[in-house]
C-alpha distance (Angstrom), angle and dihedral (degrees) to the residues before:
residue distance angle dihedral
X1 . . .
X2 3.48 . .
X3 4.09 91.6 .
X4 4.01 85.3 55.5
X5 4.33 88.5 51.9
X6 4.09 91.2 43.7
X7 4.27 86.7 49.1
X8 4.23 87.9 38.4
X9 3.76 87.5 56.4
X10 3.73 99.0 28.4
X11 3.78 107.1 -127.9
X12 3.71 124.7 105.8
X13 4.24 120.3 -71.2
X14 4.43 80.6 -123.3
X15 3.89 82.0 58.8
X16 3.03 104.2 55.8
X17 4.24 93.6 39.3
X18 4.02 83.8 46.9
X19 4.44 89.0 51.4
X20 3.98 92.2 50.2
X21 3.38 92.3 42.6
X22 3.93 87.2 64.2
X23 3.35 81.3 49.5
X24 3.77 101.4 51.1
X25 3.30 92.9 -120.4
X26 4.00 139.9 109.6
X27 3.97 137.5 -144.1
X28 4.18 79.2 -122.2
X29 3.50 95.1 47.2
X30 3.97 98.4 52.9
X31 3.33 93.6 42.1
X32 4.21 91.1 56.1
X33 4.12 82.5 44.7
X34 4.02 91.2 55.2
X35 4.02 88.6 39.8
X36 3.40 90.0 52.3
X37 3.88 102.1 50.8
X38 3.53 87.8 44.7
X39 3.42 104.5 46.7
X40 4.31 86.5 53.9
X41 4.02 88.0 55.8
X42 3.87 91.0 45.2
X43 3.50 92.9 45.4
X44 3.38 96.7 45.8
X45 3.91 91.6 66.7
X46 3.69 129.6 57.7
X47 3.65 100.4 -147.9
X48 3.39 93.3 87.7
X49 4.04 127.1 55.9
X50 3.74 129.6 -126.5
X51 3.50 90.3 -114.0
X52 3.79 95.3 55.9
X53 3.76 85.9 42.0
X54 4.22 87.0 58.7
X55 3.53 89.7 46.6
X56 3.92 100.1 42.9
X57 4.52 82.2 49.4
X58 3.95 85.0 53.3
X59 3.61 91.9 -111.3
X60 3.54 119.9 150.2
X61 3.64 109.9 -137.9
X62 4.49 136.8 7.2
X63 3.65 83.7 -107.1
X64 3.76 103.0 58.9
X65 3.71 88.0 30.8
X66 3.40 82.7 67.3
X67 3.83 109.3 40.5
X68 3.52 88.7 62.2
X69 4.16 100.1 49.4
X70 4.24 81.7 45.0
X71 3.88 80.9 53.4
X72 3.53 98.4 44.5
X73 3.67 102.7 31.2
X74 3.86 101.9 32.0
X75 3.81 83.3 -132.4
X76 3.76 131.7 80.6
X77 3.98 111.0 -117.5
X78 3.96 93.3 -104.1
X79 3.77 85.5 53.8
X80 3.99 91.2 46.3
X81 3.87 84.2 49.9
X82 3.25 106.8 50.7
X83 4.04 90.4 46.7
X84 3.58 85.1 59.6
């Protein structure tokens, strides 16, 4: 959470909102850039399940886990798979 990062690196959560702001950037919108990146690479290999894939992305549940990659993707993840 972005409370947990603020405490981690000891400044206020409004600080850290207020520094990626100069940035153009939000808590929200790096975590949905590291989700992304990492949901291609875990994807991309079959070892691992979609359900430890939704877990591993801090989602709570297969079916939000994949809402959001049909959102982001266009595809569901056993469409994005088997492309791959």
């Amino acid at each position: 959470s972005g409370e947990l990062v603020a405490s981690h690196l000891g400044i206020d959560r409004k600080t850290v909102n207020r520094r990626l702001a100069v940035e153009g950037e939000t808590f929200s919108s790096i975590v949905n850039g590291v989700r992304i990146e990492l949901a291609r690479r875990y994807i991309g290999t079959e070892s691992r399940s979609f359900t430890q894939t939704a877990q591993l992305l801090g989602f709570s549940g297969l079916p939000t886990f994949s809402r959001w990659f049909k959102g982001e993707f266009g595809v569901s993840p056993k469409g994005w798979r088997a492309k791959t």
